[in-house]
C-alpha positions in Angstrom: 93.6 7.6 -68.6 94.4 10.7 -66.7 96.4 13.5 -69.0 99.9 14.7 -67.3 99.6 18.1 -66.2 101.2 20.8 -68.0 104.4 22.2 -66.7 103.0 25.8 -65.6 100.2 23.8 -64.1 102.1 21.8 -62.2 104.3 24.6 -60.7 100.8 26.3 -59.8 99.9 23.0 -58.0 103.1 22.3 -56.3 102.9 26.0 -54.7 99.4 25.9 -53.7 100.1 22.6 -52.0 103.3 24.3 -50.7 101.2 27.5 -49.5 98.4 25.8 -47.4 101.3 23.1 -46.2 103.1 26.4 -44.5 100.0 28.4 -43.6 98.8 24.9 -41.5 102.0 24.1 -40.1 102.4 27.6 -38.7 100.9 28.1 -35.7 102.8 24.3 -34.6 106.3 26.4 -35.7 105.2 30.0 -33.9 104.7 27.6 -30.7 107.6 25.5 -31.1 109.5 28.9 -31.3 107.8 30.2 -28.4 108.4 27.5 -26.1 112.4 28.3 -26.4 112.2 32.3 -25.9 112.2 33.7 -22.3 107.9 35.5 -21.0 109.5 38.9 -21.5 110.6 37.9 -25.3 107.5 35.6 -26.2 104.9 38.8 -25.5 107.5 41.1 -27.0 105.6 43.5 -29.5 106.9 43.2 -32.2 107.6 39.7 -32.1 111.3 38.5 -31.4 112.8 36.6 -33.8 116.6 36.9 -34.6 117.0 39.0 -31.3 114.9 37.4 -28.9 116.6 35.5 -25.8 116.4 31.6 -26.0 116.5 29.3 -23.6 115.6 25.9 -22.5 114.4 26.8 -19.2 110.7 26.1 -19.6 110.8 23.0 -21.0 113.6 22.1 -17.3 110.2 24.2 -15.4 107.5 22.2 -16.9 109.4 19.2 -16.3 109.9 20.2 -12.8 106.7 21.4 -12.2 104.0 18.2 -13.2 104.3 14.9 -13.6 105.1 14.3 -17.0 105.3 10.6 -18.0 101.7 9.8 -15.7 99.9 12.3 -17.9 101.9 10.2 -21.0 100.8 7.3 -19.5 97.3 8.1 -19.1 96.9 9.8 -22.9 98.6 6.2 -24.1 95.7 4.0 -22.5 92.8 6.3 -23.3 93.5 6.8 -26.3 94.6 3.2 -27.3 91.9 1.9 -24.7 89.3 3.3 -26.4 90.3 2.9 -29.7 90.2 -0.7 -29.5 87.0 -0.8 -27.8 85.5 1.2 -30.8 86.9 -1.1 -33.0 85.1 -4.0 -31.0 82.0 -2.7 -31.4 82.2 -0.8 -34.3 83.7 -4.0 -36.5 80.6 -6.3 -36.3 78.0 -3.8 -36.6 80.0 -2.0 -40.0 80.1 -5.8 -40.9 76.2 -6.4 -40.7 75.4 -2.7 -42.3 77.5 -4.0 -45.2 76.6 -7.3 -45.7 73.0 -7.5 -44.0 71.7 -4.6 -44.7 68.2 -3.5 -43.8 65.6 -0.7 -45.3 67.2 1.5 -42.7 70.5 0.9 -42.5 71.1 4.1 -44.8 69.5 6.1 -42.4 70.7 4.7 -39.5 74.3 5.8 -40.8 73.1 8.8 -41.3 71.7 9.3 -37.8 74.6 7.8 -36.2 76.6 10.7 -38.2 74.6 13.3 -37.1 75.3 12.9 -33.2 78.8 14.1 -33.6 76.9 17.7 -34.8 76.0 17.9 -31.4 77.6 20.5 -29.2 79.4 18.5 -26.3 78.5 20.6 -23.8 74.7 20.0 -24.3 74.7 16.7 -22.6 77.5 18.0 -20.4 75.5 18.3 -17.3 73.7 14.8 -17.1 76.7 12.7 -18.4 78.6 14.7 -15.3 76.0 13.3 -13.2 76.0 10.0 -14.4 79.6 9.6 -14.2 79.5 11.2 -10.8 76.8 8.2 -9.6 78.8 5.9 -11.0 82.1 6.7 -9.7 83.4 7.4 -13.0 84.5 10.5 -12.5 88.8 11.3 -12.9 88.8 7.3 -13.6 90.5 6.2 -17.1 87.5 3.8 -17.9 85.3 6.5 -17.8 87.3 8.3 -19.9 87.8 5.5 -22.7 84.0 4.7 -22.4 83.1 8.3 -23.1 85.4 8.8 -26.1 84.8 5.4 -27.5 81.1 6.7 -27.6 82.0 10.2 -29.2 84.1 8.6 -32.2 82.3 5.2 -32.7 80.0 7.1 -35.8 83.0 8.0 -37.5 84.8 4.4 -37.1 81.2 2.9 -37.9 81.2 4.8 -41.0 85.2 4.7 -42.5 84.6 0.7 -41.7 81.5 0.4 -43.6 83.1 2.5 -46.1 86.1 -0.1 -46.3 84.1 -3.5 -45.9 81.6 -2.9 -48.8 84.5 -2.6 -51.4 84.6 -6.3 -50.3 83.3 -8.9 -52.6 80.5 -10.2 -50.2 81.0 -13.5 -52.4 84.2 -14.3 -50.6 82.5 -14.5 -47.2 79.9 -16.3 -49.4 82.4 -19.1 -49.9 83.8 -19.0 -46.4 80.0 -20.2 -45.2 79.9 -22.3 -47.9 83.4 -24.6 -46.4 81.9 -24.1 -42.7 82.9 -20.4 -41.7 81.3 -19.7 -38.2 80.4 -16.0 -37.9 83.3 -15.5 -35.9 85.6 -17.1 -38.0 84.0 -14.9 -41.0 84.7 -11.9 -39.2 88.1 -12.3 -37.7 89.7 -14.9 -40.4 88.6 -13.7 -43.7 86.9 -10.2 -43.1 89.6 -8.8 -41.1 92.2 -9.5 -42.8 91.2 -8.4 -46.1 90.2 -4.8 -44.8 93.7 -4.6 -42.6 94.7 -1.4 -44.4 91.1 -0.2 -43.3 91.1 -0.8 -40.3 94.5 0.0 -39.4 93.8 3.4 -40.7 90.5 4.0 -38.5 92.2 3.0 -36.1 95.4 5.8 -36.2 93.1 8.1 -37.0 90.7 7.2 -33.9 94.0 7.4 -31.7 94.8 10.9 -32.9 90.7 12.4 -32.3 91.5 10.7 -28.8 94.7 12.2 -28.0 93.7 15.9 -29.2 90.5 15.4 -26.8 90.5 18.0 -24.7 86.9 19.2 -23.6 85.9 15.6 -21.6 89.7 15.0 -20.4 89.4 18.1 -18.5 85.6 18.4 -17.6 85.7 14.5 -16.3 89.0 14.5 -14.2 91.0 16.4 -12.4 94.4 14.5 -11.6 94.7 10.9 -11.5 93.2 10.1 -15.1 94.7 13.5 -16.3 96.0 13.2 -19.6 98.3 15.3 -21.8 95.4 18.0 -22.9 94.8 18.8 -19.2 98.4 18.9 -18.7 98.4 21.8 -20.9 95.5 23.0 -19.2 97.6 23.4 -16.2 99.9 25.7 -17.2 96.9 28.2 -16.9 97.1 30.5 -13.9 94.7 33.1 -12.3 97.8 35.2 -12.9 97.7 35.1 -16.2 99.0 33.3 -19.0 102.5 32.4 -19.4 103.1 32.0 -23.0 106.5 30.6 -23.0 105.7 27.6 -20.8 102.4 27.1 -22.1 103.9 26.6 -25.6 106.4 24.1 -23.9 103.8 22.0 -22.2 101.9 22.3 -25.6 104.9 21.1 -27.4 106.0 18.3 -24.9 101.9 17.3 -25.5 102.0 17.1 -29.5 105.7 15.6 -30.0 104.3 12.0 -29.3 101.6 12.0 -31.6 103.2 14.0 -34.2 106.3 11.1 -34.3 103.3 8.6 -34.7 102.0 10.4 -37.8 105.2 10.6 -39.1 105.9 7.3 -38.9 102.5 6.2 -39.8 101.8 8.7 -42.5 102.2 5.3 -45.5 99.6 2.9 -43.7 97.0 6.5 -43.1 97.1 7.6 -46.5 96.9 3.8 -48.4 94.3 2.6 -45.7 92.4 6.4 -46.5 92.6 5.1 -50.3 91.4 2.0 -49.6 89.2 1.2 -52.4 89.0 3.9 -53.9 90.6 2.7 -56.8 88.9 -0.2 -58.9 
């Protein structure tokens, strides 16, 4: 049984948690900030705080300027698009690792794992071309295909993870009454790993959303999501901080609401058998 922790050593705690909480959350509050201050007072050296000039014109510019709710809409299917497509692939194969495991399924995890330390832009060029023969290119399903692809090790592994922390004498008995394989997976497998797999599958849609090197090599308008809406706000002119941190902002809000409101179901799906 755990011992509580001393009073000092609590408070020490409870301010380191505090002090990485603020030093993480920072840069989101510095942009936030910025995106209400006019150009002149978001370059202002020092920075403006108390006395800088506020406004809410960017945010009224960048709405003006782009198309906001089609580079929503297109963020809400790739990301959700190609999460569940992970999840289709990704559920029967964590399900035979688990349960019919082979001499290599330990390094086949492992190799699967390894792909994501590969630098993007290394297969940049011949995916470009692929996608270009294909017709792929500045298409959604393209999109959803290729980030399904990049994230499918990590759902793989957190669902592997979950399902062996499954008693694999419960699907046992489910064969035993006259389970089909399907009926294993989906009506006793699933269910039981729900917190599991609800969590892959949050986290999957936020890797998704952030996504911004293949959103913006792979389209150019008309699959555009949110990160090459930001993108836009780039000009051979230069930077414009205050309407860059507005588009930024206006990017983020929708997926930050969705943590929020999903932070329970994360964090016990995250746990998920870690405790006996």
């Amino acid at each position: 049984m755990a011992r509580a922790l001393s009073p000092r050593r609590q408070l020490v705690t409870t301010l380191a948690a505090w002090t990485v909480a603020l030093l993480i959350f920072f840069p989101v509050l510095w942009m936030i900030l910025t995106s209400f201050k006019t150009e002149a007072s978001a370059v202002a050296m020092p920075p403006q705080f108390l006395s800088a000039d506020w406004t809410l014109e960017n945010y009224a510019e960048v709405w003006a300027r782009s198309d906001y709710p089609r580079f929503f809409w297109n963020s809400v299917v790739i990301a959700v698009g190609s999460t569940l497509l992970g999840l289709l692939v990704a559920i029967p194969s964590a399900w035979a690792m688990a349960f019919v495991p082979g001499q290599r399924t330990r390094d086949l995890l492992m190799w699967m794992l390894s792909t994501k330390m590969m630098p993007a832009v290394a297969v940049m060029v011949p995916l470009y071309l692929i996608f270009q023969r294909l017709g792929l290119l500045d298409s959604r399903i393209g999109l959803v295909i290729v980030l399904m692809l990049m994230n499918l090790p990590i759902i793989v592994w957190m669902l592997y993870t979950y399902f062996k922390e499954i008693p694999g004498e419960i699907l046992e008995a489910a064969r035993m009454d006259g389970a089909s394989l399907w009926n294993e997976i989906v009506h006793v497998l699933t269910p039981m790993a729900l917190p599991g797999i609800a969590s892959t599958m949050l986290l999957n849609i936020i890797l998704a959303w952030n996504e911004a090197f293949w959103t913006i090599v792979l389209t150019t308008t008309k699959a555009a999501p949110l990160s090459a809406f930001i993108a836009s706000f780039s000009a051979p002119q230069g930077l414009f901080y205050a309407k860059l941190s507005a588009a930024s902002a206006m990017a983020i809000l929708p997926i930050l609401i969705l943590g929020w409101f999903s932070q329970k179901q994360l964090v016990r799906g995250l746990t998920f058998g870690a405790v006996k």
